[in-house]
Predicted model as a PDB file, atoms N, CA, C, CB and O in Angstrom, pLDDT in the B-factor column:
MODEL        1                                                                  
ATOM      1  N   UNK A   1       2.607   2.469 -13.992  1.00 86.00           N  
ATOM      2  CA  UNK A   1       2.941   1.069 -13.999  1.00 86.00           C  
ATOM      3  C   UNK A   1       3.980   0.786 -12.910  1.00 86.00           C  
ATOM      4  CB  UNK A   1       3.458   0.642 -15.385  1.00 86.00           C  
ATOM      5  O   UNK A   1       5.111   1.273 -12.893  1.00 86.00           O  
ATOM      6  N   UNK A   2       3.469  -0.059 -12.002  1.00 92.00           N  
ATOM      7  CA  UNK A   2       4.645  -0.190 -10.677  1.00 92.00           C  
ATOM      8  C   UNK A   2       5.649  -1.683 -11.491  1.00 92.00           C  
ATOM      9  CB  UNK A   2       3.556  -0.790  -8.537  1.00 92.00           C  
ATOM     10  O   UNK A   2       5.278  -2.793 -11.872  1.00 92.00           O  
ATOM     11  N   UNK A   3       6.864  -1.068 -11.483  1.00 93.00           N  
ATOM     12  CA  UNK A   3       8.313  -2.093 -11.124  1.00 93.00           C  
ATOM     13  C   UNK A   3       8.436  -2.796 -10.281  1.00 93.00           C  
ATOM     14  CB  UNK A   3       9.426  -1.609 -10.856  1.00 93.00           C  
ATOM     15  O   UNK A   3       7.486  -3.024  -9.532  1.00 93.00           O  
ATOM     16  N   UNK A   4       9.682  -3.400 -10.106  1.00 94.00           N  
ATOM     17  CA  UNK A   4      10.160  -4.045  -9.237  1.00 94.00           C  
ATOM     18  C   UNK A   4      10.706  -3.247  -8.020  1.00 94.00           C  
ATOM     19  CB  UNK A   4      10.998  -4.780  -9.828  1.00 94.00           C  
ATOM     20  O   UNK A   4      10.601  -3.379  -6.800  1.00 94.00           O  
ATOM     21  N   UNK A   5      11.533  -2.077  -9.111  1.00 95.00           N  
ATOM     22  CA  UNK A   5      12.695  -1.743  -8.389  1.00 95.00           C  
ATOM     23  C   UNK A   5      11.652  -0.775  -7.602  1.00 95.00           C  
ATOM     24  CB  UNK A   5      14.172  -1.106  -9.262  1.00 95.00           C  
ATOM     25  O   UNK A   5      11.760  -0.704  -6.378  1.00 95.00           O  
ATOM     26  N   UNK A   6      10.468   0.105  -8.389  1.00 95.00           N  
ATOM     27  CA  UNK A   6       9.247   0.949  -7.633  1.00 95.00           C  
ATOM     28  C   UNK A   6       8.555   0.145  -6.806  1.00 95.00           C  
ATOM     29  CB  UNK A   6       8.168   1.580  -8.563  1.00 95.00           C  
ATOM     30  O   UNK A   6       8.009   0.939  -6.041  1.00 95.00           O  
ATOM     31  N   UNK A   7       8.187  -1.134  -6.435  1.00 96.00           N  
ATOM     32  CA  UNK A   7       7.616  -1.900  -5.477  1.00 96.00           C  
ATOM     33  C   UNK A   7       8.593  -2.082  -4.371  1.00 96.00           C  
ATOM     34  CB  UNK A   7       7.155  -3.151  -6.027  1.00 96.00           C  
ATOM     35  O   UNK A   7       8.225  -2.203  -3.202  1.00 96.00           O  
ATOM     36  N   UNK A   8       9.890  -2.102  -4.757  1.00 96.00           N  
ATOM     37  CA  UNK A   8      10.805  -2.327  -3.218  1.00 96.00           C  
ATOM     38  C   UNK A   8      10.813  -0.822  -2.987  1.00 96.00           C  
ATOM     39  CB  UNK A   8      12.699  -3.153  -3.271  1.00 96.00           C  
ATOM     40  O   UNK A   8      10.488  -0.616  -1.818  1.00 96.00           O  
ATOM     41  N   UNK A   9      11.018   0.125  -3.535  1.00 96.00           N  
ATOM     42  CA  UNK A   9      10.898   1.138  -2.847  1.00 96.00           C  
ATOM     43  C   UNK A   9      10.039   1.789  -2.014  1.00 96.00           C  
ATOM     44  CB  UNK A   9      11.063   1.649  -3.367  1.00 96.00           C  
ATOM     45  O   UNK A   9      10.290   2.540  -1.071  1.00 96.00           O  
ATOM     46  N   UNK A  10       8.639   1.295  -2.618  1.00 96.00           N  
ATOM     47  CA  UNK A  10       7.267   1.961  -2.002  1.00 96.00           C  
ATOM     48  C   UNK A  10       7.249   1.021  -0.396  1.00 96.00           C  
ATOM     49  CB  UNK A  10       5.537   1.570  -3.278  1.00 96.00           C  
ATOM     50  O   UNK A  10       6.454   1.423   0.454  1.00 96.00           O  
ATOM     51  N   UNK A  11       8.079  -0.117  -0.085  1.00 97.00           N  
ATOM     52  CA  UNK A  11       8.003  -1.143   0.920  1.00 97.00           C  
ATOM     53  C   UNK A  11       9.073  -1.111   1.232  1.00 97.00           C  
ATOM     54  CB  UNK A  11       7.586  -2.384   0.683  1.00 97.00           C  
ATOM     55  O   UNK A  11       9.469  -1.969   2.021  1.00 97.00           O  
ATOM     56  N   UNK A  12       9.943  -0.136   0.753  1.00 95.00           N  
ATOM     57  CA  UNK A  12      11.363   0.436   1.429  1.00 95.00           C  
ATOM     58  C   UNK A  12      12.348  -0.757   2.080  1.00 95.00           C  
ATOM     59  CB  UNK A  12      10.949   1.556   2.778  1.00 95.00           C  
ATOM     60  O   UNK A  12      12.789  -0.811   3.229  1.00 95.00           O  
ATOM     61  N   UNK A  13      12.579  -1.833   0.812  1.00 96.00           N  
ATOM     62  CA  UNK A  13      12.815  -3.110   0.841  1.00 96.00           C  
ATOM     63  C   UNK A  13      13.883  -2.794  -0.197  1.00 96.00           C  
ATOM     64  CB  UNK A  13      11.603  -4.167   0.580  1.00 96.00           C  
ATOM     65  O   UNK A  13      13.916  -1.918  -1.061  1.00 96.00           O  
ATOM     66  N   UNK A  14      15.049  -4.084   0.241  1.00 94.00           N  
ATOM     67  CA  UNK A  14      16.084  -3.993  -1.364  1.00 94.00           C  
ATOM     68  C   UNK A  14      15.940  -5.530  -2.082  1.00 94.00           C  
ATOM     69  CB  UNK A  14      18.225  -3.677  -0.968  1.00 94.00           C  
ATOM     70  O   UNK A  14      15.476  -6.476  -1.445  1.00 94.00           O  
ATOM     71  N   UNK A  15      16.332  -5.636  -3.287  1.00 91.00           N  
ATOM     72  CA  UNK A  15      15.771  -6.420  -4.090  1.00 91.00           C  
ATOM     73  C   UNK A  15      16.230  -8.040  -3.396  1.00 91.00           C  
ATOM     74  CB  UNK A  15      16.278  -6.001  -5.660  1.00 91.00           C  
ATOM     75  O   UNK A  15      16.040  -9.024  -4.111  1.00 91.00           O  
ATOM     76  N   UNK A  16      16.785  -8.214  -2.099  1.00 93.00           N  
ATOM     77  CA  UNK A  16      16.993  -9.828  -1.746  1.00 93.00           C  
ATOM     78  C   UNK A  16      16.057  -9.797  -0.709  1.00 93.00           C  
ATOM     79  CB  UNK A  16      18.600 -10.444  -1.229  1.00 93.00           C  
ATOM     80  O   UNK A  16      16.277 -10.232   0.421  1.00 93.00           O  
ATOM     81  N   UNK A  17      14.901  -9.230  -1.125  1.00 94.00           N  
ATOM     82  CA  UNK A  17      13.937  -9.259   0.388  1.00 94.00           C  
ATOM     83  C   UNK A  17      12.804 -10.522   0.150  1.00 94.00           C  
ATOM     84  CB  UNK A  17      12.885  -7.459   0.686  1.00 94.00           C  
ATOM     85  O   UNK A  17      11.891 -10.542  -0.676  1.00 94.00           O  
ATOM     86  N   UNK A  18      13.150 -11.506   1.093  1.00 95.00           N  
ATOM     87  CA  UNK A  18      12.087 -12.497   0.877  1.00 95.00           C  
ATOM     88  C   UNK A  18      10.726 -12.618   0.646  1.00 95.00           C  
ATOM     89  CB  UNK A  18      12.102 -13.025   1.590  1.00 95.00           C  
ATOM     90  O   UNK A  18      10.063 -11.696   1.122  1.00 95.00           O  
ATOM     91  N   UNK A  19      10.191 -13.369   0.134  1.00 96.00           N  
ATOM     92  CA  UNK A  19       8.246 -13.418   0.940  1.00 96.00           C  
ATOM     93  C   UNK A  19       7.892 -12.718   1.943  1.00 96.00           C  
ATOM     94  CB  UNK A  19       7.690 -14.796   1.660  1.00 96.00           C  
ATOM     95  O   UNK A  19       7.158 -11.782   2.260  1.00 96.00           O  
ATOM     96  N   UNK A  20       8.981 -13.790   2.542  1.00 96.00           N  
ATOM     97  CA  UNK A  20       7.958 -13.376   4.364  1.00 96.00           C  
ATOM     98  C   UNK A  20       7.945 -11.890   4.613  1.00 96.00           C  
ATOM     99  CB  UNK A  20       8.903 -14.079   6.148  1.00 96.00           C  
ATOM    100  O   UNK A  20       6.956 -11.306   5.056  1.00 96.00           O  
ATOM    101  N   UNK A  21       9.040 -11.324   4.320  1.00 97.00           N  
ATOM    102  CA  UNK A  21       9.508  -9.651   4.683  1.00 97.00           C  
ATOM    103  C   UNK A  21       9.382  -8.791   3.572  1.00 97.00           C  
ATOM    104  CB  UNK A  21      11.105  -9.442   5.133  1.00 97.00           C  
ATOM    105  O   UNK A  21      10.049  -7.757   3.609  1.00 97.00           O  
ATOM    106  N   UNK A  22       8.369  -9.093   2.187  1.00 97.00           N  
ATOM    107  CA  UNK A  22       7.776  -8.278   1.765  1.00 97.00           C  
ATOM    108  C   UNK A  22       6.379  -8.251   2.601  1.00 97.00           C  
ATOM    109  CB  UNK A  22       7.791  -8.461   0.418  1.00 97.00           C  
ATOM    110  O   UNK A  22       5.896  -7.219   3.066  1.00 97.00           O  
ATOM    111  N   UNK A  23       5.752  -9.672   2.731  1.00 97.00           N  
ATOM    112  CA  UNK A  23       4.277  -9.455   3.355  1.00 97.00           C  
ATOM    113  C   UNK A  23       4.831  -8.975   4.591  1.00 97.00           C  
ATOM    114  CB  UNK A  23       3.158 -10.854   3.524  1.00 97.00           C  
ATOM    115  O   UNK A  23       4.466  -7.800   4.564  1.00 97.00           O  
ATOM    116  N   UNK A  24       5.574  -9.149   5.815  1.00 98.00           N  
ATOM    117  CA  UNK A  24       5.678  -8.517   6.850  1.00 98.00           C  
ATOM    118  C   UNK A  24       5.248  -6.851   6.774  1.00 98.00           C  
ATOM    119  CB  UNK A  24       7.002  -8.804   7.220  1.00 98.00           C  
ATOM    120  O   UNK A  24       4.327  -6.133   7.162  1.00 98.00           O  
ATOM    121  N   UNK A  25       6.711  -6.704   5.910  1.00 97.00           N  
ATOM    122  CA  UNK A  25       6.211  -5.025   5.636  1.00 97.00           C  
ATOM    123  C   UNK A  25       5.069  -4.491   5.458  1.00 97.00           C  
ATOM    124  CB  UNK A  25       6.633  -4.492   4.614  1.00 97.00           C  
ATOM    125  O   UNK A  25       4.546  -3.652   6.192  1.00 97.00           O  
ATOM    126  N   UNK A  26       4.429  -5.168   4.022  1.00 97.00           N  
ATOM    127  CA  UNK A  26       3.045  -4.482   3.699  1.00 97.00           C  
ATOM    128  C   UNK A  26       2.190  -4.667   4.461  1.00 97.00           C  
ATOM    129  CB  UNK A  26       2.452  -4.769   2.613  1.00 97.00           C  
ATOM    130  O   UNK A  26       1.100  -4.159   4.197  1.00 97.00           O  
ATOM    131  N   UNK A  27       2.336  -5.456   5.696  1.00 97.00           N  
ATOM    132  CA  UNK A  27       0.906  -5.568   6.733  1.00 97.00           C  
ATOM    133  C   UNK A  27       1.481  -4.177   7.726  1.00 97.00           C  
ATOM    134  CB  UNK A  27       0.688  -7.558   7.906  1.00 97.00           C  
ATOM    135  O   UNK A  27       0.691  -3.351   8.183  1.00 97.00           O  
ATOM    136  N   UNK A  28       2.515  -4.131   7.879  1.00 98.00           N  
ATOM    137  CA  UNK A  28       3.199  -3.367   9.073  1.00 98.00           C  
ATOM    138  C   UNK A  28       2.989  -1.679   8.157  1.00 98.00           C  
ATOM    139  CB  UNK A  28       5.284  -4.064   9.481  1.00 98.00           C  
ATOM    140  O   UNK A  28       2.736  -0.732   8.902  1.00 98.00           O  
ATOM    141  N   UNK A  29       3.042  -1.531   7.412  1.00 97.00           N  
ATOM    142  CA  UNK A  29       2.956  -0.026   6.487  1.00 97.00           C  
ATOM    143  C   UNK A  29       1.253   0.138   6.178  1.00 97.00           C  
ATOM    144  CB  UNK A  29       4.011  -0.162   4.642  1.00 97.00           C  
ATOM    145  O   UNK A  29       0.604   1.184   6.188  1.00 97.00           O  
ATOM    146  N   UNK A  30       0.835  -1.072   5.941  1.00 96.00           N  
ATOM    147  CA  UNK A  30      -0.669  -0.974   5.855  1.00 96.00           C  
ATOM    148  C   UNK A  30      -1.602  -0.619   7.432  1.00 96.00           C  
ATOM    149  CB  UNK A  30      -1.126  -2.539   5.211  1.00 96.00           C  
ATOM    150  O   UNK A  30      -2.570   0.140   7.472  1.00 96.00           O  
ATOM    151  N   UNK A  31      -1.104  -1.274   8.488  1.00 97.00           N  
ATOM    152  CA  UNK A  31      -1.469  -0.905   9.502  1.00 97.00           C  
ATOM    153  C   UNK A  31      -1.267   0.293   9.942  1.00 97.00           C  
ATOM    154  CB  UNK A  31      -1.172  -1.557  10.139  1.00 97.00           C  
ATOM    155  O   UNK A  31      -2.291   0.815  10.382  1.00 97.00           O  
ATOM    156  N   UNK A  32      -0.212   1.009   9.996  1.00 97.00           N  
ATOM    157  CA  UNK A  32       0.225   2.206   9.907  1.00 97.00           C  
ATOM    158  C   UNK A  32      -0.130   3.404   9.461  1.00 97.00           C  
ATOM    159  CB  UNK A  32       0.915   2.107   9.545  1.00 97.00           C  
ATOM    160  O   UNK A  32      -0.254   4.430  10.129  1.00 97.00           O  
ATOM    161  N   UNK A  33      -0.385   3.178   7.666  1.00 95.00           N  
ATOM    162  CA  UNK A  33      -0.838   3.443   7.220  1.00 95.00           C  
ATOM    163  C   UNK A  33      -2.763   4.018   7.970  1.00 95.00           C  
ATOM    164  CB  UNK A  33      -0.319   2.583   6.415  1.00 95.00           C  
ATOM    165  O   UNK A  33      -3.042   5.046   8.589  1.00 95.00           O  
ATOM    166  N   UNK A  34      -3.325   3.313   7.717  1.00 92.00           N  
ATOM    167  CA  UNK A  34      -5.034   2.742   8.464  1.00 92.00           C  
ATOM    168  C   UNK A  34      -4.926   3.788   9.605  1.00 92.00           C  
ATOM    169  CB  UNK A  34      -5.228   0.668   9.278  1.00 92.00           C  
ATOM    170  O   UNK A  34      -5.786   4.665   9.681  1.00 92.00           O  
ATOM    171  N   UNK A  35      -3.975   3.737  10.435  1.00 94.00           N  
ATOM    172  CA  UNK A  35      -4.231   4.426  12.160  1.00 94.00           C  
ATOM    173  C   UNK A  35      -3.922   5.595  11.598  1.00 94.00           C  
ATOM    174  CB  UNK A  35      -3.142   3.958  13.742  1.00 94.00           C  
ATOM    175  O   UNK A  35      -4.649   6.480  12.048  1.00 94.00           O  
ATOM    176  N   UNK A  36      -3.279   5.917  10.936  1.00 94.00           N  
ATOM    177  CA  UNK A  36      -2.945   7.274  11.251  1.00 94.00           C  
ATOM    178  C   UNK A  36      -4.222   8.290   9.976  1.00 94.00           C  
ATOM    179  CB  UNK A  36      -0.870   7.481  10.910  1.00 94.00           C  
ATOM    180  O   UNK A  36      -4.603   9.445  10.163  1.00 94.00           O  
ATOM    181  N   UNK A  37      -4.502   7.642   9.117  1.00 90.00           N  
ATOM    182  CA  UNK A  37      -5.993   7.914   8.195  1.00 90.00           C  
ATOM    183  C   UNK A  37      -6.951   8.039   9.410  1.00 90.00           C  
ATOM    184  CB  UNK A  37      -6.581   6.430   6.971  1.00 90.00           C  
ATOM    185  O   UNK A  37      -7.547   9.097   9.617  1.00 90.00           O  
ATOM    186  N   UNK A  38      -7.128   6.713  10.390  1.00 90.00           N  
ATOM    187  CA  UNK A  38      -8.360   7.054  11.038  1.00 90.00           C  
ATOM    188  C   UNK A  38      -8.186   8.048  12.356  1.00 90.00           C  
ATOM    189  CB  UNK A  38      -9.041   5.698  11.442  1.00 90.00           C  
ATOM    190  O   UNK A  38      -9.131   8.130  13.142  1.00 90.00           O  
ATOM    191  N   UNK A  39      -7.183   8.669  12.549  1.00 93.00           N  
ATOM    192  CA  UNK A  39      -6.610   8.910  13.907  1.00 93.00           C  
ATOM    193  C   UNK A  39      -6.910  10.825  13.678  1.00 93.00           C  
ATOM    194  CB  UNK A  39      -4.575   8.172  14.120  1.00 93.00           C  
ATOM    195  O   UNK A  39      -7.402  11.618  14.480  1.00 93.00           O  
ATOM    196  N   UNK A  40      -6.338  11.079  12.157  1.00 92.00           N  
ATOM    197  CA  UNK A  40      -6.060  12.637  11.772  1.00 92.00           C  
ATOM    198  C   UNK A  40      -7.728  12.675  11.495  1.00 92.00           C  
ATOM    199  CB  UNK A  40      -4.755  13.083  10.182  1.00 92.00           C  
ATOM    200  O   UNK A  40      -8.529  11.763  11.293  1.00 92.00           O  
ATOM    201  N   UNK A  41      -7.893  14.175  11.577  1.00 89.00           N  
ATOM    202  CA  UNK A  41      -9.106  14.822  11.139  1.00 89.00           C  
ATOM    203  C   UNK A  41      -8.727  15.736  10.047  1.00 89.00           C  
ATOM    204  CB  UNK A  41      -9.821  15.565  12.269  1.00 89.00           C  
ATOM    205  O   UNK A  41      -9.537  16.661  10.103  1.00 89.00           O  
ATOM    206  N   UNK A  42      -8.053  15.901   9.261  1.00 92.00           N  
ATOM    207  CA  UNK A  42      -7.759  16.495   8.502  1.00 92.00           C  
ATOM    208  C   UNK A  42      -7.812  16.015   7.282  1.00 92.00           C  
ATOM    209  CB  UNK A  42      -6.928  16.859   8.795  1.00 92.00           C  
ATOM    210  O   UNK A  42      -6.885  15.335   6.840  1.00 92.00           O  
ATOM    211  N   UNK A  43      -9.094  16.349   6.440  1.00 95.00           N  
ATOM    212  CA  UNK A  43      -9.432  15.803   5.132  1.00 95.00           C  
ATOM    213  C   UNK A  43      -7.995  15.744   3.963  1.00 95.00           C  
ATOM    214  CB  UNK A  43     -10.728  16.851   4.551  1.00 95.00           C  
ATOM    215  O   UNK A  43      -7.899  14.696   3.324  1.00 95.00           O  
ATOM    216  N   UNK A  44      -7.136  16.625   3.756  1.00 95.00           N  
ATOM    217  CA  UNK A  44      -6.142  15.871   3.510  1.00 95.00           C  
ATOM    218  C   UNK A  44      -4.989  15.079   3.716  1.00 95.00           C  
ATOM    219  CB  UNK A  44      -5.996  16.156   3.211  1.00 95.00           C  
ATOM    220  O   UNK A  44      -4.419  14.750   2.676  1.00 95.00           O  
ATOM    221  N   UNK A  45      -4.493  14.683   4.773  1.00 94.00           N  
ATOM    222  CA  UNK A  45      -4.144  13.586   5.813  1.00 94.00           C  
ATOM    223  C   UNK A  45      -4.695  12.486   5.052  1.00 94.00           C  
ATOM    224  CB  UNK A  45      -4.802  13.737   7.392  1.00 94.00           C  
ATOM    225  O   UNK A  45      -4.104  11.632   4.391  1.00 94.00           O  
ATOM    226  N   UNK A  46      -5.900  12.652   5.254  1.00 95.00           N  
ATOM    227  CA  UNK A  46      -7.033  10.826   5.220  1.00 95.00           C  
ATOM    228  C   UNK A  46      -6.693  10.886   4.057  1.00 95.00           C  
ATOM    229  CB  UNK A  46      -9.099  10.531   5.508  1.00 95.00           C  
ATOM    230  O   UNK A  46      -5.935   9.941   3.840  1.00 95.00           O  
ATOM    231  N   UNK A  47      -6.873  11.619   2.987  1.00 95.00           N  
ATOM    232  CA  UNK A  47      -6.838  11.129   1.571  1.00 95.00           C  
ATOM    233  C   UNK A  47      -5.374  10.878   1.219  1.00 95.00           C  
ATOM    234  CB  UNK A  47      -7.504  12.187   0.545  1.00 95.00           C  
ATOM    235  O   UNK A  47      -5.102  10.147   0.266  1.00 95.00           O  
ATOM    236  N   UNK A  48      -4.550  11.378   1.853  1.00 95.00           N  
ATOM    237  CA  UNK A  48      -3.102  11.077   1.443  1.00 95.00           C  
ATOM    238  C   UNK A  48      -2.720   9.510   1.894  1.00 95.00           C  
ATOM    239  CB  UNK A  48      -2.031  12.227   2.222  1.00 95.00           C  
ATOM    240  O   UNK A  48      -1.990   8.725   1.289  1.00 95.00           O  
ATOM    241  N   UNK A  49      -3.200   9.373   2.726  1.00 95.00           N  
ATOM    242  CA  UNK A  49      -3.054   8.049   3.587  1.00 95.00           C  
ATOM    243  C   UNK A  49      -3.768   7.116   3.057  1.00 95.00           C  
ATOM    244  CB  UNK A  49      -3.462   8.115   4.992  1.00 95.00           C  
ATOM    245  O   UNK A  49      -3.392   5.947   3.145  1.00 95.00           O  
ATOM    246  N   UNK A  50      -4.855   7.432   2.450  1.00 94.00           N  
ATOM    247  CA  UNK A  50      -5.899   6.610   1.782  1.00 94.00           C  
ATOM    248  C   UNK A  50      -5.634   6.092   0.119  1.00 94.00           C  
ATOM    249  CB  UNK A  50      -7.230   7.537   1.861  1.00 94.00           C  
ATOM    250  O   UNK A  50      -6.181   5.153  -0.458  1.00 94.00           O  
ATOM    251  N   UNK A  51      -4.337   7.303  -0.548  1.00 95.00           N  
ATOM    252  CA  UNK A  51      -3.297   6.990  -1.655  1.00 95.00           C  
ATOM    253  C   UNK A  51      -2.475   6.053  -1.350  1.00 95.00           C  
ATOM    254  CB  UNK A  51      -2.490   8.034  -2.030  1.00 95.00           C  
ATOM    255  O   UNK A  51      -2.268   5.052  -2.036  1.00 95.00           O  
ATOM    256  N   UNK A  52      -1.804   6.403   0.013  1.00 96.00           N  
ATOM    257  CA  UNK A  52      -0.895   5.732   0.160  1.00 96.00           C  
ATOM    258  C   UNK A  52      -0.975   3.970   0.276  1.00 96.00           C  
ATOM    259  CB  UNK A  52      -0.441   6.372   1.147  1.00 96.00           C  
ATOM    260  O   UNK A  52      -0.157   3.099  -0.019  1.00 96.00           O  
ATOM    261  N   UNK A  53      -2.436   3.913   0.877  1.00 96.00           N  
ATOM    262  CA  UNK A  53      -2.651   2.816   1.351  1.00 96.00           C  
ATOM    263  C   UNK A  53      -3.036   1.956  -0.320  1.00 96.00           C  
ATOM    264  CB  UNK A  53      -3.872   2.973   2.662  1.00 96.00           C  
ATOM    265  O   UNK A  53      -2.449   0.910  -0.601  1.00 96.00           O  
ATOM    266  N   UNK A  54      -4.140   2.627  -1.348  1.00 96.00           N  
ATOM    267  CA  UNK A  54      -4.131   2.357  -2.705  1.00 96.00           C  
ATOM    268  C   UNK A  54      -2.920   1.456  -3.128  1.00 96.00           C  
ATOM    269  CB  UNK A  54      -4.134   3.646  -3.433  1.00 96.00           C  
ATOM    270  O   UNK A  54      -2.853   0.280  -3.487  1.00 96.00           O  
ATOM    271  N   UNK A  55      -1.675   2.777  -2.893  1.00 96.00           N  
ATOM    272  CA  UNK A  55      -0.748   2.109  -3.600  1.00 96.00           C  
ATOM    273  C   UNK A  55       0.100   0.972  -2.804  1.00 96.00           C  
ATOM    274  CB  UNK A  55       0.098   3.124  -4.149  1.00 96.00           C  
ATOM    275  O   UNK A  55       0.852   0.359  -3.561  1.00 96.00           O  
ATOM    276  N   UNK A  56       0.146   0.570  -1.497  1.00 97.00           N  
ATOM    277  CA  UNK A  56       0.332  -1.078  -0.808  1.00 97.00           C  
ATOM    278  C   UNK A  56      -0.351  -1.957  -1.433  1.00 97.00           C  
ATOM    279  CB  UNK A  56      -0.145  -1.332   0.674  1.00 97.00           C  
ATOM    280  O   UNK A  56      -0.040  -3.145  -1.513  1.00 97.00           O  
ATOM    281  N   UNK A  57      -1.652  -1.273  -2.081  1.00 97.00           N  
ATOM    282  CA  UNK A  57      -2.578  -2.981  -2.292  1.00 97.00           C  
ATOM    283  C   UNK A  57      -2.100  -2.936  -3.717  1.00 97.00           C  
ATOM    284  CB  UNK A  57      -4.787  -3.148  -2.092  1.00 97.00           C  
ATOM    285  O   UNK A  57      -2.470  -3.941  -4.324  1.00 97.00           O  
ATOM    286  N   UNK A  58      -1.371  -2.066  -4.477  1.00 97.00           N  
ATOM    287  CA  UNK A  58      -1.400  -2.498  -5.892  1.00 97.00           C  
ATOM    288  C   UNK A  58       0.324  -2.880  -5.654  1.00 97.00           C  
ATOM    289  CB  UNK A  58      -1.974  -1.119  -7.265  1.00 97.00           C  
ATOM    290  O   UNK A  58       0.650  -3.217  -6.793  1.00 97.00           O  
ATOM    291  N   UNK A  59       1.211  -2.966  -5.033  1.00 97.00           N  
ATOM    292  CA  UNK A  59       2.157  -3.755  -4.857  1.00 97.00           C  
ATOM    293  C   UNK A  59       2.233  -4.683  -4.398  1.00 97.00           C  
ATOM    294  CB  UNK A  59       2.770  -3.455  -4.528  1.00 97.00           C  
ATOM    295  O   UNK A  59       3.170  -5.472  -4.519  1.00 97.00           O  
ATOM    296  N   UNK A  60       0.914  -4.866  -3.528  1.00 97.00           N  
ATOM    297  CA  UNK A  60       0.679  -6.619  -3.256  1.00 97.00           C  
ATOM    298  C   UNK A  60       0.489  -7.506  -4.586  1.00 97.00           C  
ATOM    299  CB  UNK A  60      -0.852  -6.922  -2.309  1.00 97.00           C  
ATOM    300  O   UNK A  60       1.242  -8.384  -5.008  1.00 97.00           O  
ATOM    301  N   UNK A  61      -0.871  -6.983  -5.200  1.00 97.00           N  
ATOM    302  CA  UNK A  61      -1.243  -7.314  -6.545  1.00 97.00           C  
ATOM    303  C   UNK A  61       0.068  -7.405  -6.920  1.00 97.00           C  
ATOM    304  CB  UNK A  61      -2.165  -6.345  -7.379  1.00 97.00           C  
ATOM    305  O   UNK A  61       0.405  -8.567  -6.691  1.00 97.00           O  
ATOM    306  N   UNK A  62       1.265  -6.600  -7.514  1.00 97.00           N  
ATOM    307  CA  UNK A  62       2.160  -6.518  -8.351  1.00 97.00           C  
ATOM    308  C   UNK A  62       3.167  -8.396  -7.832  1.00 97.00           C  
ATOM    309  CB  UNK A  62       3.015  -4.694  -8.080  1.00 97.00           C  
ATOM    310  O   UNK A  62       3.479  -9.244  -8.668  1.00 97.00           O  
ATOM    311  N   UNK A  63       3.387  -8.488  -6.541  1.00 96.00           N  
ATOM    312  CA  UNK A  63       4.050  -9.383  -5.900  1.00 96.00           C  
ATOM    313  C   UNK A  63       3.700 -10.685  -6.221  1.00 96.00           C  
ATOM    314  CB  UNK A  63       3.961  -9.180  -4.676  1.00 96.00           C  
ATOM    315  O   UNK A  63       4.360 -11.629  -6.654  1.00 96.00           O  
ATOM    316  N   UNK A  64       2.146 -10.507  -5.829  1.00 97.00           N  
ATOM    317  CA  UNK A  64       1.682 -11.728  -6.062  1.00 97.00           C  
ATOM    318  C   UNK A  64       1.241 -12.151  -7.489  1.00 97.00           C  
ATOM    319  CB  UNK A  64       0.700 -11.866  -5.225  1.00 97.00           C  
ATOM    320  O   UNK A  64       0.803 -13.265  -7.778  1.00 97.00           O  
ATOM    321  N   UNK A  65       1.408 -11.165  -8.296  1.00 96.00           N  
ATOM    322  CA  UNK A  65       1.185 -11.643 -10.151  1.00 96.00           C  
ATOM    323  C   UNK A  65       2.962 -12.008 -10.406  1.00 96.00           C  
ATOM    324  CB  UNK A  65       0.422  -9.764 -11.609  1.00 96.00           C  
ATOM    325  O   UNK A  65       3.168 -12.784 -11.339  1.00 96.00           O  
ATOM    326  N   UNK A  66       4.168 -11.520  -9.673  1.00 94.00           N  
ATOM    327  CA  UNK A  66       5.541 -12.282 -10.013  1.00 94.00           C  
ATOM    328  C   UNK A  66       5.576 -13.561  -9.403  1.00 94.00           C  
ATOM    329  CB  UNK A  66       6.825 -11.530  -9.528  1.00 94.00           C  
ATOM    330  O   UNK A  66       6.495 -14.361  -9.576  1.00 94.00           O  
ATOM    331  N   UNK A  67       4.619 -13.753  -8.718  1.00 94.00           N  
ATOM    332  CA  UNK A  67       4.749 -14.925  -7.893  1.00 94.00           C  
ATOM    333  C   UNK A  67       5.774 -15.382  -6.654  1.00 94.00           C  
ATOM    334  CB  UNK A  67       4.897 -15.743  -8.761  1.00 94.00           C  
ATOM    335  O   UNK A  67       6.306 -16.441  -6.323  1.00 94.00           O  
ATOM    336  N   UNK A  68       5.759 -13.603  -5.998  1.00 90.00           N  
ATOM    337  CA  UNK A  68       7.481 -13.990  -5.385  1.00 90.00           C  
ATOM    338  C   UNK A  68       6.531 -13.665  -3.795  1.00 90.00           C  
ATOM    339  CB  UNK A  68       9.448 -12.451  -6.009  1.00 90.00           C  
ATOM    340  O   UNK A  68       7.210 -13.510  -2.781  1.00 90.00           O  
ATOM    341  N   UNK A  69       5.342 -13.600  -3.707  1.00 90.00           N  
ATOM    342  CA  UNK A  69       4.690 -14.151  -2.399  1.00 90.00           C  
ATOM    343  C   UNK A  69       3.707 -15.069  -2.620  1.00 90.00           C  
ATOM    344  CB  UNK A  69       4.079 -13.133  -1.570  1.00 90.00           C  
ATOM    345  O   UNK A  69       3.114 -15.579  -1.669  1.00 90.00           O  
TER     346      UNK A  69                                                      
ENDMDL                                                                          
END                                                                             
């Protein structure tokens, strides 16, 4: 179950972080995220990256069900 305080961390954000600079982040960690999955050849790389990326979209979800984007 992701938190608050586990959603600013996973977006390495502290809790007065606006809208704009939670979505900033999660596009900027999600992109990041994406290149470096499609970039490695190393089947665990991609899947770690491919967790990682999982868990951005379920802290979006989490953001946008507080209504604070």
């Amino acid at each position: 179950m992701i938190t608050e305080e586990n959603a600013l961390s996973i977006l390495q954000l502290d809790g007065s972080a606006t809208a704009e600079e939670i979505t900033a982040r999660y596009e900027a960690l999600k992109f990041q995220y994406k290149k470096i999955k499609d970039e490695t050849g190393d089947l665990k790389t991609r899947l770690a990256y491919q967790l990682k990326q999982i868990e951005l979209d379920d802290v979006y979800i989490y953001f946008r069900r507080q209504q604070r984007i």
